[in-house]
MARLO-641243 format. One record per residue (C-alpha): x, y, z; residue number from 1; residue in one letter. Coordinates in nm, 2 decimals, padded with zeros to 4 digits. Layout:
<recs>
X;Y;Z;NUM;A
...
</recs>
This chain:
<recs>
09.35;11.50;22.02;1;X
09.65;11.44;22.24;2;X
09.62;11.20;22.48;3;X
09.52;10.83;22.57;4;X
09.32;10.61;22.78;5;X
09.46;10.52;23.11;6;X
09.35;10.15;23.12;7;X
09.55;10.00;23.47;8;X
09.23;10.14;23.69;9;X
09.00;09.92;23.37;10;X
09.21;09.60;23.42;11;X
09.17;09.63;23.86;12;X
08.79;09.68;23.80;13;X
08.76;09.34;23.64;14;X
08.98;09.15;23.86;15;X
08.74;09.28;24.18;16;X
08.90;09.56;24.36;17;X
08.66;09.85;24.39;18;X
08.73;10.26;24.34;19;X
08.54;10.53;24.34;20;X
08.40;10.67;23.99;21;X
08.60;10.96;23.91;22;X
08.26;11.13;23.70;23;X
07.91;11.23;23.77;24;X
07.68;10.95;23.80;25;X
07.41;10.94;23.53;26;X
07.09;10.79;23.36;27;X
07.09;10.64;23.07;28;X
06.76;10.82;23.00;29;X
06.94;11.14;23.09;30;X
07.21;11.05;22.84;31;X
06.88;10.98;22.59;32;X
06.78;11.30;22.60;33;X
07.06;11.50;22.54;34;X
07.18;11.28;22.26;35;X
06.80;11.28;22.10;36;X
06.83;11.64;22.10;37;X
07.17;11.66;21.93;38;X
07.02;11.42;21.67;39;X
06.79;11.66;21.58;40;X
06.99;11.93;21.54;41;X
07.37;11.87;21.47;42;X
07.39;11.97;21.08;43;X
07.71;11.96;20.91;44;X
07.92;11.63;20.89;45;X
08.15;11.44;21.17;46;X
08.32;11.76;21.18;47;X
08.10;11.94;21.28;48;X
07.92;11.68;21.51;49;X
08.24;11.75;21.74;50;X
08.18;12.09;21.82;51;X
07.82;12.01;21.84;52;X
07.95;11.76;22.10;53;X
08.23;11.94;22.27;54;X
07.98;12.25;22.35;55;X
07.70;12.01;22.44;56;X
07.92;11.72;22.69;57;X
08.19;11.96;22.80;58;X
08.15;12.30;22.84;59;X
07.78;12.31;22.90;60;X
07.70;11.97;23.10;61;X
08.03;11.91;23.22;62;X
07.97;11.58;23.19;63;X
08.38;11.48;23.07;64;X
08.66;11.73;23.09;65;X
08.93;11.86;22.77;66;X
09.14;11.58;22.83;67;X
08.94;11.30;22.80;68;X
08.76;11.39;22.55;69;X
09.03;11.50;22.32;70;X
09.12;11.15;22.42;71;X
08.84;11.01;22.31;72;X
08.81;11.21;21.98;73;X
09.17;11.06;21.90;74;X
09.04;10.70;21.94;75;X
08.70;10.74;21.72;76;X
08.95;10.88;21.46;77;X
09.18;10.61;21.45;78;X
08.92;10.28;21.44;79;X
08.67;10.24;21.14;80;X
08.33;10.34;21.16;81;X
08.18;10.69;21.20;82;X
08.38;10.86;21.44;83;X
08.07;11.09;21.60;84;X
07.85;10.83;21.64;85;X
08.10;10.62;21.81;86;X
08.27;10.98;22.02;87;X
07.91;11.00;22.14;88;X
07.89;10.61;22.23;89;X
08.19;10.67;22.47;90;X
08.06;10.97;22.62;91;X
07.74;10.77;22.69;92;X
07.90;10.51;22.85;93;X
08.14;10.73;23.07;94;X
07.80;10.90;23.16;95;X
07.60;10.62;23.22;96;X
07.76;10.28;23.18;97;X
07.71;10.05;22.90;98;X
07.34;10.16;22.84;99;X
07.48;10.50;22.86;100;X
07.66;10.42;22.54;101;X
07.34;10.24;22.38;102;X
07.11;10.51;22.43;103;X
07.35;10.77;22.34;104;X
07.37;10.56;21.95;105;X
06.99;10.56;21.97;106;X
06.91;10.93;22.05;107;X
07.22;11.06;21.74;108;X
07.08;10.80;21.54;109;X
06.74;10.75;21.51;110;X
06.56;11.12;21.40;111;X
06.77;11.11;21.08;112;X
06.70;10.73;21.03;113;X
06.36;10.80;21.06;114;X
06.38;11.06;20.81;115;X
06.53;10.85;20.55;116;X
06.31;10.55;20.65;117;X
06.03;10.79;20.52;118;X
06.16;10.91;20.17;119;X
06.24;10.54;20.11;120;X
05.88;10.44;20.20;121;X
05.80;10.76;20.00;122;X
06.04;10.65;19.63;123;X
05.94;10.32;19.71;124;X
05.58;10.33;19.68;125;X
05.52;10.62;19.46;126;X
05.71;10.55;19.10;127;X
05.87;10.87;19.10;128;X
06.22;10.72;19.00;129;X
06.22;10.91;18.70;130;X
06.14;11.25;18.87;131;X
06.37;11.58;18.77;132;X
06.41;11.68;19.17;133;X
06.48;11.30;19.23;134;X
06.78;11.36;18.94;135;X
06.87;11.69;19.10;136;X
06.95;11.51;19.40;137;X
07.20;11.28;19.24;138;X
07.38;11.61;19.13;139;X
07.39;11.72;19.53;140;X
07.57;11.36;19.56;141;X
07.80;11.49;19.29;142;X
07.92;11.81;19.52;143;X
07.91;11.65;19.83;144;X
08.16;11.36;19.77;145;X
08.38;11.60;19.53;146;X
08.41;11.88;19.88;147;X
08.46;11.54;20.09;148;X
08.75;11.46;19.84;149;X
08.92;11.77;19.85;150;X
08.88;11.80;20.23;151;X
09.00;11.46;20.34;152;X
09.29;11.49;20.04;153;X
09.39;11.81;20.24;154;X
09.40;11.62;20.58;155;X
09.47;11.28;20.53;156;X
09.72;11.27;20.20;157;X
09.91;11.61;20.23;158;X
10.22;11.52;20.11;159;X
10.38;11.33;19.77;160;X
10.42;10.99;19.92;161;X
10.03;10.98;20.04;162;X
09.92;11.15;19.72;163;X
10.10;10.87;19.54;164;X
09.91;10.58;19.73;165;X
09.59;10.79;19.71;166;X
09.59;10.80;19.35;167;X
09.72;10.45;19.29;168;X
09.46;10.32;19.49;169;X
09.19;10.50;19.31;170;X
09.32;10.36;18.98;171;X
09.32;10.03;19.09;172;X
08.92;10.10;19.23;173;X
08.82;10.19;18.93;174;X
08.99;09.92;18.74;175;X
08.86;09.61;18.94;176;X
08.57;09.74;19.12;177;X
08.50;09.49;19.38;178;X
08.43;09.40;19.77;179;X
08.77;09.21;19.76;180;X
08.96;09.49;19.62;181;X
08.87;09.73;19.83;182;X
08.95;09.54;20.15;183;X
09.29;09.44;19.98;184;X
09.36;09.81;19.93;185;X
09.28;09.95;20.23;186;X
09.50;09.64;20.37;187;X
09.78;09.75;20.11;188;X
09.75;10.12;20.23;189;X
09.88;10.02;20.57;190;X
10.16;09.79;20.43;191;X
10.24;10.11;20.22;192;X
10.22;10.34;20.55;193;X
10.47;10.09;20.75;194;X
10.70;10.10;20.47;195;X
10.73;10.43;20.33;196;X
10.57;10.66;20.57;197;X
10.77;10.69;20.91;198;X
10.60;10.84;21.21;199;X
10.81;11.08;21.42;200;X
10.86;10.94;21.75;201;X
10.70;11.21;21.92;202;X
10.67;11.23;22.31;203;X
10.45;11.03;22.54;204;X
10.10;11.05;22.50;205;X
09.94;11.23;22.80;206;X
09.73;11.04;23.04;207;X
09.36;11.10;23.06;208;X
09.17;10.96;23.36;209;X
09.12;10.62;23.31;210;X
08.72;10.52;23.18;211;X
08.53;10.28;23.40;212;X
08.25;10.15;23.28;213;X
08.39;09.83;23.10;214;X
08.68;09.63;23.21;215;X
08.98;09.45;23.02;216;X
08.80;09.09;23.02;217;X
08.46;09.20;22.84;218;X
08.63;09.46;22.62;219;X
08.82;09.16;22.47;220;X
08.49;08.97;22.41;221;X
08.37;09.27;22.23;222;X
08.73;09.26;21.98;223;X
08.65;08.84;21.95;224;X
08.29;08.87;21.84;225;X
08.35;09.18;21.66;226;X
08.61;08.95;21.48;227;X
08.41;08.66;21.45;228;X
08.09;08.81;21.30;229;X
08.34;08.93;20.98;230;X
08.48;08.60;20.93;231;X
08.13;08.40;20.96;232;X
07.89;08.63;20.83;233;X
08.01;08.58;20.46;234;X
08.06;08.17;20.54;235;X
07.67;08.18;20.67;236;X
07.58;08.38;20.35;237;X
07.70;08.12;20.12;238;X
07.58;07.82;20.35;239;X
07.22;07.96;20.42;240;X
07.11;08.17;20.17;241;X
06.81;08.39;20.30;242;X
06.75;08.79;20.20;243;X
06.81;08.90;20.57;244;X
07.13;08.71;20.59;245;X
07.27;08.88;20.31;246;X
07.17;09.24;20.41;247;X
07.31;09.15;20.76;248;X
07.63;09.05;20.60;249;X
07.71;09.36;20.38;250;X
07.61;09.63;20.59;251;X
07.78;09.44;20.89;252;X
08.14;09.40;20.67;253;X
08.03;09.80;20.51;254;X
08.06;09.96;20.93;255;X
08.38;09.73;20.95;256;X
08.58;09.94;20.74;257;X
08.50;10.29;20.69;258;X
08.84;10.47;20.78;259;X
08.81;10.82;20.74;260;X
08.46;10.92;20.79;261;X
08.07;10.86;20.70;262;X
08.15;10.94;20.28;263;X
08.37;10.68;20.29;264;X
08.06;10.43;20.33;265;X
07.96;10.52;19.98;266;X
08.14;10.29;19.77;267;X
08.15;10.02;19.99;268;X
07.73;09.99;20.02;269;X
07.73;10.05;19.69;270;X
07.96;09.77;19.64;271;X
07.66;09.58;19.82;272;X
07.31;09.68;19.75;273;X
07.37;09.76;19.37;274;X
07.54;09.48;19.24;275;X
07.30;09.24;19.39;276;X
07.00;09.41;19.29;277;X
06.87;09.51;19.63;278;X
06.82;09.88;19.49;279;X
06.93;10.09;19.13;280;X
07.24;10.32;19.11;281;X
06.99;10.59;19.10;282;X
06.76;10.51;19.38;283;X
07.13;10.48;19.59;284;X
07.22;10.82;19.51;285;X
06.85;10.96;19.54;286;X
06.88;10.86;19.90;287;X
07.28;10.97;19.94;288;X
07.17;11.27;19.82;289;X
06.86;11.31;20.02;290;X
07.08;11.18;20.34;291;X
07.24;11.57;20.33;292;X
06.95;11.71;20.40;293;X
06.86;11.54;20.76;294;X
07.11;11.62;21.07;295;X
07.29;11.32;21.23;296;X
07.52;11.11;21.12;297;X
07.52;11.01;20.79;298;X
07.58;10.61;20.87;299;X
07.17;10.66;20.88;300;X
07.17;10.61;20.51;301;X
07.19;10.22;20.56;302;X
06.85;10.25;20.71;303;X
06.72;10.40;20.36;304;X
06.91;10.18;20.19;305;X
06.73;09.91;20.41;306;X
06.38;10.03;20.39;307;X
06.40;10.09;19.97;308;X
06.50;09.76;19.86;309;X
06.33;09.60;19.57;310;X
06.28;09.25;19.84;311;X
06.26;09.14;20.14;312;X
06.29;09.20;20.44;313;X
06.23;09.58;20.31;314;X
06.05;09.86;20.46;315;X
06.08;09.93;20.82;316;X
06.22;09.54;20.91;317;X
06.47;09.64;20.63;318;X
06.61;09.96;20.77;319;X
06.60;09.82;21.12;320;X
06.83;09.57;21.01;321;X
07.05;09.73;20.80;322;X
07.13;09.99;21.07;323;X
07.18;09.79;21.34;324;X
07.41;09.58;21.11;325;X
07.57;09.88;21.02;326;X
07.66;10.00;21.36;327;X
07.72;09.67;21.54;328;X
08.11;09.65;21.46;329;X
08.17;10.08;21.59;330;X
07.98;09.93;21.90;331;X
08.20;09.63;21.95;332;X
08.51;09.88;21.89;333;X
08.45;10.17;22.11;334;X
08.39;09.91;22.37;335;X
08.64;09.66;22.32;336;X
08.91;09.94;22.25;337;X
08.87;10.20;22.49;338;X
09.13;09.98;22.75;339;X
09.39;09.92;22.55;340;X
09.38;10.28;22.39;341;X
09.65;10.47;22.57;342;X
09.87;10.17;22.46;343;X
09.76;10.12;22.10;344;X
09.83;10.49;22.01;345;X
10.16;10.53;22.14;346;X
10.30;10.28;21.96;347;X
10.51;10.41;21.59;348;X
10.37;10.12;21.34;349;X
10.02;10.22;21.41;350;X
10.06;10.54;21.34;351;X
10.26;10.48;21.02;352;X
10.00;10.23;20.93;353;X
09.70;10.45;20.98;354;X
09.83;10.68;20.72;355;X
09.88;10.43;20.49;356;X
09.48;10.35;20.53;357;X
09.35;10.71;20.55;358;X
09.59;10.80;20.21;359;X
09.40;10.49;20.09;360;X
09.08;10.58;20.19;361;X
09.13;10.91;19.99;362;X
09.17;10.68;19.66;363;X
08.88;10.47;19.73;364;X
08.66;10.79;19.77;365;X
08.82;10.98;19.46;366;X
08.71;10.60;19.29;367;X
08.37;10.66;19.37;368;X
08.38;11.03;19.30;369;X
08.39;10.94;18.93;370;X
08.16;10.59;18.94;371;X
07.91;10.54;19.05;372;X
07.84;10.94;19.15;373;X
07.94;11.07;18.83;374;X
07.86;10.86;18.55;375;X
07.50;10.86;18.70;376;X
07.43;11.24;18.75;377;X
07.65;11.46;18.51;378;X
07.48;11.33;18.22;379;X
07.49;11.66;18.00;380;X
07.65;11.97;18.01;381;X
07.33;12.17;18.21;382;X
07.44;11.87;18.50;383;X
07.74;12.00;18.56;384;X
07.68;12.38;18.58;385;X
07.42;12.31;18.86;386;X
07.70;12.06;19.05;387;X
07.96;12.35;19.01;388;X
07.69;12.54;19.18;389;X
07.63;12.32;19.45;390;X
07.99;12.26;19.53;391;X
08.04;12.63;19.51;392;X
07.76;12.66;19.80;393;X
07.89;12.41;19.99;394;X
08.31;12.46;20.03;395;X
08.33;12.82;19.96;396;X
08.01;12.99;20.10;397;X
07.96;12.72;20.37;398;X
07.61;12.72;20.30;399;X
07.39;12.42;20.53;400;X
07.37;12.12;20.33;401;X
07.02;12.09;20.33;402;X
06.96;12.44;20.19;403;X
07.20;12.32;19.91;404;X
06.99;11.98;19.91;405;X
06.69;12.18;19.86;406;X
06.83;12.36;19.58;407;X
06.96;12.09;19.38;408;X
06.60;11.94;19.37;409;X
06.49;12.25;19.25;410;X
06.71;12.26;19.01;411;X
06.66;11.90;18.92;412;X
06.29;11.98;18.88;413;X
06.36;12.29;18.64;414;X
06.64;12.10;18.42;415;X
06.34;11.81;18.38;416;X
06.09;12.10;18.26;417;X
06.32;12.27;18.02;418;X
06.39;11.94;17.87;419;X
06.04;11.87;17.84;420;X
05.95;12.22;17.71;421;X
06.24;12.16;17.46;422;X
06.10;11.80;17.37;423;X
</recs>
């Protein structure tokens, strides 16, 4: 977690003076492979994608040492967007160059995107939104974000002052539930953070080896258009109004700021999709909770989300879209970033500022804890003894989310058949 990105050998590379490459030489079909089969298999959250990753990249393939990648841990951590998916970019690309990093997205990504593609295709065309197990998965959602509360609360708002900006945020969510507010609060959170939480000075960072695959010049293309696309997209909403453009638009400002993990996605595509009609609260959290069961990163959700919506472009042209709309802005960051890390994180204000925006992000996910999770699942009292259940399963016995996935639908499915017995 200590350490930053030497970037003078990034700037020389671009201004033509030539050095040797300080890593093993890949393919990006190489890199395809080993990512595809972490897709499959890396249960458990961001948290535990990263030992997933660090047993996979560096102590069985060698492919980056302790250094570098606790460097690059630290920068996926400190930039929105989901910081496995975008740990696993960089690795890529250190591996294998730019389509290093664009395979390595595509092999973590796409098993549990097709998963969720499938149940959408699946709710969509079947009229089961009524179904107990369908319910019972709603009530998964319920654990899930309430452990994800308590865990990021733990990490990211230890202390008084954060609690204080954690809760005030979450007041003011719930209050004026909006897209605006929740940028203006996540924006506030940092104001908060330079103003009232001071970051020890600390020593200098260590120096990783520097990273070679993208110079100074494009990595500041990357920032421009990754700057651009969230000040037009909304201005070529309003001026051309087409389905597509819209679903570009939300998912695209959803990936632009997620601080603080894949959870944290929740209210802001909800903010989006439900709103607007593009899917029901309950079909949202059918898939949210359905998304715990698959391994991967859970930024696949937007390609449910995509794939279920009541117009078009739905179905598979949907979820294509929404993901790569989704995942466009961690992209642009990971690349446009990784020069100027070793600068960026060594500086005071950033770090006070970043707890200011995690403390916040707290508050917006404690917002969506209660609405839209729980108004729409703990509807009677039999609701809530199977979510104390769940998050029982899941934060004290550890058990794999998709056994507890599975178990919620059952329960689902028995609450439905009691209630019919009983009617």
């Amino acid at each position: 977690m200590h350490g930053g990105v030497n970037c003078i050998k990034l700037g020389r590379s671009m201004e033509g003076e030539s050095h040797p490459h300080k890593h093993s030489a890949g393919t990006p079909w190489e890199v395809l492979a080993v990512a595809g089969r972490l897709g499959l298999t890396s249960f458990g959250g961001p948290i535990a994608h990263l030992g997933y990753f660090h047993e996979e990249y560096v102590v069985r393939r060698k492919w980056i040492d302790e250094t570098k990648y606790g460097d690059l841990v630290a920068l996926c951590q400190m930039i929105p967007g989901p910081s496995s998916s975008q740990l696993g970019i960089a690795i890529g690309m250190e591996r294998a160059g730019i389509l290093g990093g664009l395979t390595a997205w595509l092999g973590f990504t796409l098993p549990s995107a097709f998963a969720l593609t499938g149940f959408a295709l699946l709710v969509h065309g079947s009229g089961i939104g009524n179904a107990g197990w369908l319910h019972g998965l709603l009530i998964v959602a319920v654990a899930v974000v309430a452990q994800a509360v308590w865990s990021m609360s733990r990490a990211l708002a230890p202390d008084a002052a954060r609690l204080s900006i954690a809760f005030v945020v979450a007041a003011a969510s719930i209050l004026a539930p909006s897209s605006v507010t929740q940028v203006s609060l996540i924006a506030g959170g940092a104001i908060a953070g330079l103003l009232f939480l001071k970051a020890s000075p600390g020593g200098e960072p260590a120096r990783a080896a520097g990273f070679e695959t993208i110079g100074r010049v494009p990595a500041i293309c990357c920032l421009a258009l990754f700057a651009l696309l969230l000040i037009a997209l909304p201005v070529l909403r309003v001026s051309f109004p087409a389905q597509w453009l819209s679903l570009v638009d939300g998912f695209y400002r959803s990936g632009s700021l997620v601080f603080g993990g894949g959870h944290v996605v929740l209210p802001l595509l909800q903010r989006e999709v439900v709103p607007t009609g593009w899917v029901s609260n309950e079909t949202f959290l059918a898939g949210y909770g359905a998304a715990q069961a698959v391994p991967g990163p859970l930024f696949a959700f937007a390609a449910y989300l995509g794939a279920v919506g009541g117009s078009r472009p739905n179905g598979v042209p949907g979820a294509a879209i929404a993901l790569g709309a989704i995942y466009l802005p961690s992209i642009l960051l990971v690349f446009g970033l990784l020069p100027f890390w070793n600068t960026l994180r060594s500086r005071r204000f950033m770090r006070s500022a970043l707890s200011g925006i995690n403390a916040s992000v707290v508050g917006i996910l404690l917002a969506a804890l209660y609405s839209p999770v729980w108004t729409s699942a703990i509807l009677r009292p039999e609701d809530f003894a199977v979510a104390l259940a769940a998050f029982l399963l899941l934060a004290v016995w550890k058990a794999r989310p998709w056994i507890v996935v599975l178990a919620g639908a059952l329960a689902g499915e028995a609450l439905a058949l009691a209630a019919g017995l009983r009617g």
